[in-house]
ZAPA-654183 format. One record per atom (N, C-alpha, C, O, CB): residue number from 1; residue in one letter; atom name; x, y, z. Coordinates in Angstrom, 1 decimal, padded with zeros to 4 digits. Glycine has a CB too. Example, Ala and Ser with C-alpha at 12.3 -4.5 7.8 and 13.67 -1.06 7.14 Angstrom:
ZAPA-654183
> 1/A/N/013.2/-005.7/007.8
> 1/A/CA/012.3/-004.5/007.8
> 1/A/C/013.2/-003.3/007.8
> 1/A/O/014.2/-003.3/008.5
> 1/A/CB/011.3/-004.5/009.0
> 2/S/N/012.8/-002.2/007.1
> 2/S/CA/013.7/-001.1/007.1
> 2/S/C/012.9/000.0/007.9
> 2/S/O/013.4/001.1/008.0
> 2/S/CB/014.1/-000.6/005.7
This chain:
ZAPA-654183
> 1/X/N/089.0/093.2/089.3
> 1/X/CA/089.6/093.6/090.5
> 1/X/C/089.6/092.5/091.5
> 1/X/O/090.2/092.7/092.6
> 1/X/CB/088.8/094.8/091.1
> 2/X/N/089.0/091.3/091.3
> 2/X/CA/088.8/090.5/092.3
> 2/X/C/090.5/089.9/091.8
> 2/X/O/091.2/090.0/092.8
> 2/X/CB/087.3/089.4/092.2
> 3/X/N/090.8/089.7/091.3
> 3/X/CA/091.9/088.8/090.9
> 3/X/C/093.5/089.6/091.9
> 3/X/O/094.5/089.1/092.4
> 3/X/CB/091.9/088.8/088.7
> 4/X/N/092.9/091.0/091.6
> 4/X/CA/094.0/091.8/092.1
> 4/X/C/093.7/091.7/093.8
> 4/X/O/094.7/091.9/094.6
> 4/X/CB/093.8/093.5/091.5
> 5/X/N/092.5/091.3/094.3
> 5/X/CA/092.3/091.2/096.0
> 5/X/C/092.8/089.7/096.4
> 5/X/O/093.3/089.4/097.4
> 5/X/CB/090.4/091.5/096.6
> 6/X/N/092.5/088.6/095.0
> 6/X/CA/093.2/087.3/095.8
> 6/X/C/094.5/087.6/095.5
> 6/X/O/095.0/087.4/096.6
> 6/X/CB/092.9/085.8/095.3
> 7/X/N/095.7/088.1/094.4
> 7/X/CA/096.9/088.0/094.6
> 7/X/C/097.5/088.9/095.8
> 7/X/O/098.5/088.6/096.4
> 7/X/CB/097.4/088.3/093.4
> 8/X/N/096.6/089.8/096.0
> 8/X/CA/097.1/090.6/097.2
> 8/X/C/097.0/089.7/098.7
> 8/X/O/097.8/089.8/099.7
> 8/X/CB/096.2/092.0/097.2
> 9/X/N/095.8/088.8/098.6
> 9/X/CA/095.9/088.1/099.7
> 9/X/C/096.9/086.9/099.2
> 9/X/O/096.8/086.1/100.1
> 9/X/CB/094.5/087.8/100.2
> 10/X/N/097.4/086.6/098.6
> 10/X/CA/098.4/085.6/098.5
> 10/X/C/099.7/086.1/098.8
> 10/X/O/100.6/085.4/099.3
> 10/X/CB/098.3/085.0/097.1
> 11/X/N/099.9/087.6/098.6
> 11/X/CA/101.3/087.8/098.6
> 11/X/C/101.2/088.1/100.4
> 11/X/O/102.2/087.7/101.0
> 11/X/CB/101.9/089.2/097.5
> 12/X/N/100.4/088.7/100.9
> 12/X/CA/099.9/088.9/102.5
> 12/X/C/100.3/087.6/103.3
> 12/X/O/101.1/087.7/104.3
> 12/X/CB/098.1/089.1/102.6
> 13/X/N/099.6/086.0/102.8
> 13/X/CA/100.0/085.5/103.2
> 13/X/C/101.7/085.1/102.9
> 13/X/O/102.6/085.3/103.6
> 13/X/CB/099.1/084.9/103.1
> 14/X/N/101.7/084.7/101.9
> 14/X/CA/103.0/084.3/101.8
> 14/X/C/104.6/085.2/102.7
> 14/X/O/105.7/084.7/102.8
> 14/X/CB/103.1/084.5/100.1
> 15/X/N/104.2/086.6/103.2
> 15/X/CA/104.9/087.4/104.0
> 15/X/C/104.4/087.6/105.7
> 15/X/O/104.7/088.4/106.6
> 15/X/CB/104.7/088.7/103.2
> 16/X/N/103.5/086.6/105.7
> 16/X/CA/103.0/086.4/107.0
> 16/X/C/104.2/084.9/107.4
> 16/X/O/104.9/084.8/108.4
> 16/X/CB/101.0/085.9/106.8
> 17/X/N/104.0/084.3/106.3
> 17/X/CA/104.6/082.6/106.5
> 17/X/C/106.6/083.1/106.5
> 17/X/O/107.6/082.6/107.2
> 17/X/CB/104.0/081.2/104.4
> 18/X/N/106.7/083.9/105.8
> 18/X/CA/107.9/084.6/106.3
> 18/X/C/108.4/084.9/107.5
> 18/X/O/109.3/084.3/108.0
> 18/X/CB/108.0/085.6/106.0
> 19/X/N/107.6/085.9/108.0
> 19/X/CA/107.8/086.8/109.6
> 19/X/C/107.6/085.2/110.4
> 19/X/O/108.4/084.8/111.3
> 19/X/CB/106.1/088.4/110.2
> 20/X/N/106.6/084.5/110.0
> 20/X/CA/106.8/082.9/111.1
> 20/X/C/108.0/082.0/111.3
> 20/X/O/108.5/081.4/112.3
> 20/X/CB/105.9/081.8/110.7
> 21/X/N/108.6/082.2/109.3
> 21/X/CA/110.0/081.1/109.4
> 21/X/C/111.0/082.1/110.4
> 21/X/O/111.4/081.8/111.5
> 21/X/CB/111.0/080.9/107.4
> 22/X/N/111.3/083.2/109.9
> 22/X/CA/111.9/084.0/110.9
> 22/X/C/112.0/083.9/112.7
> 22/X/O/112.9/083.7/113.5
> 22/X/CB/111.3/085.2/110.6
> 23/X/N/110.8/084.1/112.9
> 23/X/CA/110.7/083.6/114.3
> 23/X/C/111.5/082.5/114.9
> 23/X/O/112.1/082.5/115.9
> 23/X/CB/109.5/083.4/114.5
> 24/X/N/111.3/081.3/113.8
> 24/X/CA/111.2/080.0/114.3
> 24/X/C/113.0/080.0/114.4
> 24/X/O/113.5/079.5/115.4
> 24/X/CB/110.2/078.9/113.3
> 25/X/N/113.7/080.4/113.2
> 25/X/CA/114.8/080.3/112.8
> 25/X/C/115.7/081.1/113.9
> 25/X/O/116.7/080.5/114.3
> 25/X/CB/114.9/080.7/111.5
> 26/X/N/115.3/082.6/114.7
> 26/X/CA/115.8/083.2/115.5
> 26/X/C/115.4/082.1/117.1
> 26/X/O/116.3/081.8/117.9
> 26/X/CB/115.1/084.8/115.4
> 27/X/N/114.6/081.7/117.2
> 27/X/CA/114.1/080.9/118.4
> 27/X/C/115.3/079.9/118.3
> 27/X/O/116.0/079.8/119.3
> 27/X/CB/112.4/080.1/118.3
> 28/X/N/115.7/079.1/117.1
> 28/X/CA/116.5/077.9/116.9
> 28/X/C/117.9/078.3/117.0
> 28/X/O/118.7/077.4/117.4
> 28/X/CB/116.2/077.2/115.6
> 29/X/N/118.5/079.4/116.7
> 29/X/CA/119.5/080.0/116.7
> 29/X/C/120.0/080.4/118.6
> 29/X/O/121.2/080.3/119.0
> 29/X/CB/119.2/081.1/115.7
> 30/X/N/118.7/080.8/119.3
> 30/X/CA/118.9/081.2/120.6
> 30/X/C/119.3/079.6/121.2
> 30/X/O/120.2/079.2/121.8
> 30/X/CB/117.5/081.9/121.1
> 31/X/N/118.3/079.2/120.9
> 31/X/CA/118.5/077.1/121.8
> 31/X/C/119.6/076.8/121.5
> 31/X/O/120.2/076.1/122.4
> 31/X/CB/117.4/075.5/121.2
> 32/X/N/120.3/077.0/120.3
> 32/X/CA/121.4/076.1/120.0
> 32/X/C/122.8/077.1/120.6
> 32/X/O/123.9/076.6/120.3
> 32/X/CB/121.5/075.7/118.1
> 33/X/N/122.9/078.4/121.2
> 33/X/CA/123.4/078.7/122.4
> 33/X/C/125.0/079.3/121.8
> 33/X/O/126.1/079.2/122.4
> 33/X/CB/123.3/077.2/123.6
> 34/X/N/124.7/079.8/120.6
> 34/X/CA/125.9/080.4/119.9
> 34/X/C/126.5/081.2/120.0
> 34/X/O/125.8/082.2/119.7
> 34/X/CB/125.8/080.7/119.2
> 35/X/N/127.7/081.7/120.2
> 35/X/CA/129.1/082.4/120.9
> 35/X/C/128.3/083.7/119.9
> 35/X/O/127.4/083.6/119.1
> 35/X/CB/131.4/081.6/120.4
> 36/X/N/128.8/084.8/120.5
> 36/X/CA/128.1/086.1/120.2
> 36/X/C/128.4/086.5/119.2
> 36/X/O/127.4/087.1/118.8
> 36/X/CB/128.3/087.1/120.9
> 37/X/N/129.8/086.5/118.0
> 37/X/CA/129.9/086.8/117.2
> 37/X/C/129.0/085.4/115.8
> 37/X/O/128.9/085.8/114.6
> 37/X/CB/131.5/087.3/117.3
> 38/X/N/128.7/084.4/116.1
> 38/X/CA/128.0/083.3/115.4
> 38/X/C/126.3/084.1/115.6
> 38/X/O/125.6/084.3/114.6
> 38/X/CB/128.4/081.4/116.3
> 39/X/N/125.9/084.3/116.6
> 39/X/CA/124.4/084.9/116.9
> 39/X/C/124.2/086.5/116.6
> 39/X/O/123.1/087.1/116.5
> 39/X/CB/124.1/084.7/118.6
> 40/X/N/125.4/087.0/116.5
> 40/X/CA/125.3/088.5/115.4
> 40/X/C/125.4/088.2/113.8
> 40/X/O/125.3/089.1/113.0
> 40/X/CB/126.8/089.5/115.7
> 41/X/N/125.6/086.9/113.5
> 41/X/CA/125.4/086.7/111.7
> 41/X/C/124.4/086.2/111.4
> 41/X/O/123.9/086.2/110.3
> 41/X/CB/126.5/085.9/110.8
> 42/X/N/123.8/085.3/112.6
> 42/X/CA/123.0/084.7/112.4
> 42/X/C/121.8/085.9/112.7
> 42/X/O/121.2/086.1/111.6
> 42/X/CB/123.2/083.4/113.1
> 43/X/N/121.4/086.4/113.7
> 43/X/CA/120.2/087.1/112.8
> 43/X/C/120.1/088.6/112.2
> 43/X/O/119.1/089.1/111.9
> 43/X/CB/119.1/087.0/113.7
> 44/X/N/121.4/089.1/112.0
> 44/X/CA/121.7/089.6/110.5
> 44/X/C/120.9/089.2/109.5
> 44/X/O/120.1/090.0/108.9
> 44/X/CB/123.1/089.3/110.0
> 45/X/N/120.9/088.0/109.2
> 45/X/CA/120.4/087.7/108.2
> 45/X/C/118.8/087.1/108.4
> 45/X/O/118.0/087.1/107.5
> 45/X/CB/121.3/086.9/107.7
> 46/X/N/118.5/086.8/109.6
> 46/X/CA/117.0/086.8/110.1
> 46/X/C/116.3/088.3/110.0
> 46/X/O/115.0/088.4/109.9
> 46/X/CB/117.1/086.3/111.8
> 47/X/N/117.1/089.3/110.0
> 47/X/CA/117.0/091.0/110.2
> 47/X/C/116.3/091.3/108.5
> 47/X/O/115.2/091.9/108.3
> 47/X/CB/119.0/092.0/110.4
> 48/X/N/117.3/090.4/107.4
> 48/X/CA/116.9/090.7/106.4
> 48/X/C/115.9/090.2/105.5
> 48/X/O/115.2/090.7/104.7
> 48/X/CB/117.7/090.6/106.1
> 49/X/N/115.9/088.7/106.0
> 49/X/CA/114.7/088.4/105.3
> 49/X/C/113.3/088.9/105.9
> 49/X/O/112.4/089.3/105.2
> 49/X/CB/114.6/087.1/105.1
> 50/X/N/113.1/088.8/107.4
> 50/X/CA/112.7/089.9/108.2
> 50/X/C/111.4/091.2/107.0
> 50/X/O/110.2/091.2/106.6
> 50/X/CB/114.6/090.9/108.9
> 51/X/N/112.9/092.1/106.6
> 51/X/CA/112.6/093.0/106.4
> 51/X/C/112.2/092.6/104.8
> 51/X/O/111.9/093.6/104.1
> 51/X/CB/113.7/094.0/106.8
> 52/X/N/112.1/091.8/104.3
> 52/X/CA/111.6/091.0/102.9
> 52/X/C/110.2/090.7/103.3
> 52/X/O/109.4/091.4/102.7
> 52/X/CB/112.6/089.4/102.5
> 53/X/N/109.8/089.8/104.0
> 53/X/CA/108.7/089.4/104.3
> 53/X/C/107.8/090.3/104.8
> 53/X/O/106.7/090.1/104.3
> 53/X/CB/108.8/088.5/105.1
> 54/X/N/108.0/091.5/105.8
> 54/X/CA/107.1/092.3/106.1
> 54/X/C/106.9/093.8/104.9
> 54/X/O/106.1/094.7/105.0
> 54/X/CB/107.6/092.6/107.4
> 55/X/N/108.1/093.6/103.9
> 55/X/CA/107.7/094.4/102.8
> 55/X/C/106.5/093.7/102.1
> 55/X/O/105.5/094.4/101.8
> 55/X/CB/108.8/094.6/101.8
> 56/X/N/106.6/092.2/101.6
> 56/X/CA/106.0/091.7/101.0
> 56/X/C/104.5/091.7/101.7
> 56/X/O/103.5/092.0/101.0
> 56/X/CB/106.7/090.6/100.7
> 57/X/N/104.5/091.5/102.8
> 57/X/CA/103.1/091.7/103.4
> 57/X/C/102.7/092.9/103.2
> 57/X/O/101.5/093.0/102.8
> 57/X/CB/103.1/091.5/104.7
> 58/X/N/103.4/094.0/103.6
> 58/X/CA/102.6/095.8/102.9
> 58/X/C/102.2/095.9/101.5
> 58/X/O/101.2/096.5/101.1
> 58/X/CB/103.8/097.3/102.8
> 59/X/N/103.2/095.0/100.4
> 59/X/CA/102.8/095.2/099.5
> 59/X/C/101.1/094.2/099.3
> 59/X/O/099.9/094.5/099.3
> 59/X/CB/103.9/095.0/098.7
> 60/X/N/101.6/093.4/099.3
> 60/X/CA/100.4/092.3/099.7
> 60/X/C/098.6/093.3/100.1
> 60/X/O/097.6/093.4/099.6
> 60/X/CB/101.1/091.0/101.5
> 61/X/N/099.0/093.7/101.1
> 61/X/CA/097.8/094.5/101.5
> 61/X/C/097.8/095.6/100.9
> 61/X/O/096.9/096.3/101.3
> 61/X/CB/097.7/094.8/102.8
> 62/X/N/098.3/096.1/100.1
> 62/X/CA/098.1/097.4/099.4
> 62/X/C/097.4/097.1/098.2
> 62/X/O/096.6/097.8/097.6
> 62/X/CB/099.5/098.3/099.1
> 63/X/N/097.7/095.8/097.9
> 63/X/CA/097.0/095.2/097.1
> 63/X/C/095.7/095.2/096.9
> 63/X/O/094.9/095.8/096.2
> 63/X/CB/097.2/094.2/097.1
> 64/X/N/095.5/094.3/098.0
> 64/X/CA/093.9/093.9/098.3
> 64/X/C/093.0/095.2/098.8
> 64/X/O/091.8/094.9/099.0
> 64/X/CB/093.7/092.8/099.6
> 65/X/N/093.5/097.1/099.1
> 65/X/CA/092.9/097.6/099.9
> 65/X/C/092.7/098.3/098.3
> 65/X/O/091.5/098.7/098.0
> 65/X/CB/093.4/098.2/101.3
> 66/X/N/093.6/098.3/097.6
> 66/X/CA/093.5/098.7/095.7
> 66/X/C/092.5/098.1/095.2
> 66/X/O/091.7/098.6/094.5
> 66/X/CB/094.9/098.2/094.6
> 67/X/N/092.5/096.9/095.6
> 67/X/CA/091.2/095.9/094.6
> 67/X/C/089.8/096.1/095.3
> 67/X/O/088.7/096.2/094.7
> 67/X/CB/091.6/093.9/094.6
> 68/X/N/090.1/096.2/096.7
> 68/X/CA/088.5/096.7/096.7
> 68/X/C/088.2/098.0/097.0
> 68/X/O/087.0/098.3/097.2
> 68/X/CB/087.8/096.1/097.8
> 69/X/N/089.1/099.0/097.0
> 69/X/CA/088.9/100.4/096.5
> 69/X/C/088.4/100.6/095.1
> 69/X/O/087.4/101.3/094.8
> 69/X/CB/090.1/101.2/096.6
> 70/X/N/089.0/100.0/094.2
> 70/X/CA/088.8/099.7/092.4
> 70/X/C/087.4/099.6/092.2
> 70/X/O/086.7/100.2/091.4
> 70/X/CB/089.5/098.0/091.7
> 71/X/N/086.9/098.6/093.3
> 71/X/CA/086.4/096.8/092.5
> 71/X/C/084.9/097.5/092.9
> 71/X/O/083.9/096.9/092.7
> 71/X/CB/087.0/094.7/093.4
């Protein structure tokens, strides 16, 4: 069960480092001052990976709360 609490913390992090690119990418998209229909596609798709990364983080922790429920 230990093996199942580090992959769970690897996938946690790795969906943490997501929700950050996201941020950073929506922040860079705001500065660079884009006509409204260019800043509606642009984080459309910040929306989606978004919603990728903070799945991956629930799963991630469902992980690790499995492995030391198990373990």
């Amino acid at each position: 069960m230990q093996a199942l609490i580090w992959v769970g913390a690897a996938l946690t992090l790795a969906g943490l480092a997501g929700l950050g690119y996201c941020i950073l990418r929506a922040s860079r998209a705001k500065r660079l001052g884009l006509d409204d229909a260019a800043m509606r596609a642009e984080l459309q798709r910040v929306v989606a990976i978004n919603l990728g990364a903070v799945g991956l983080s629930a799963l991630g922790l469902a992980a690790v709360v499995a492995g030391v429920l198990l373990g």
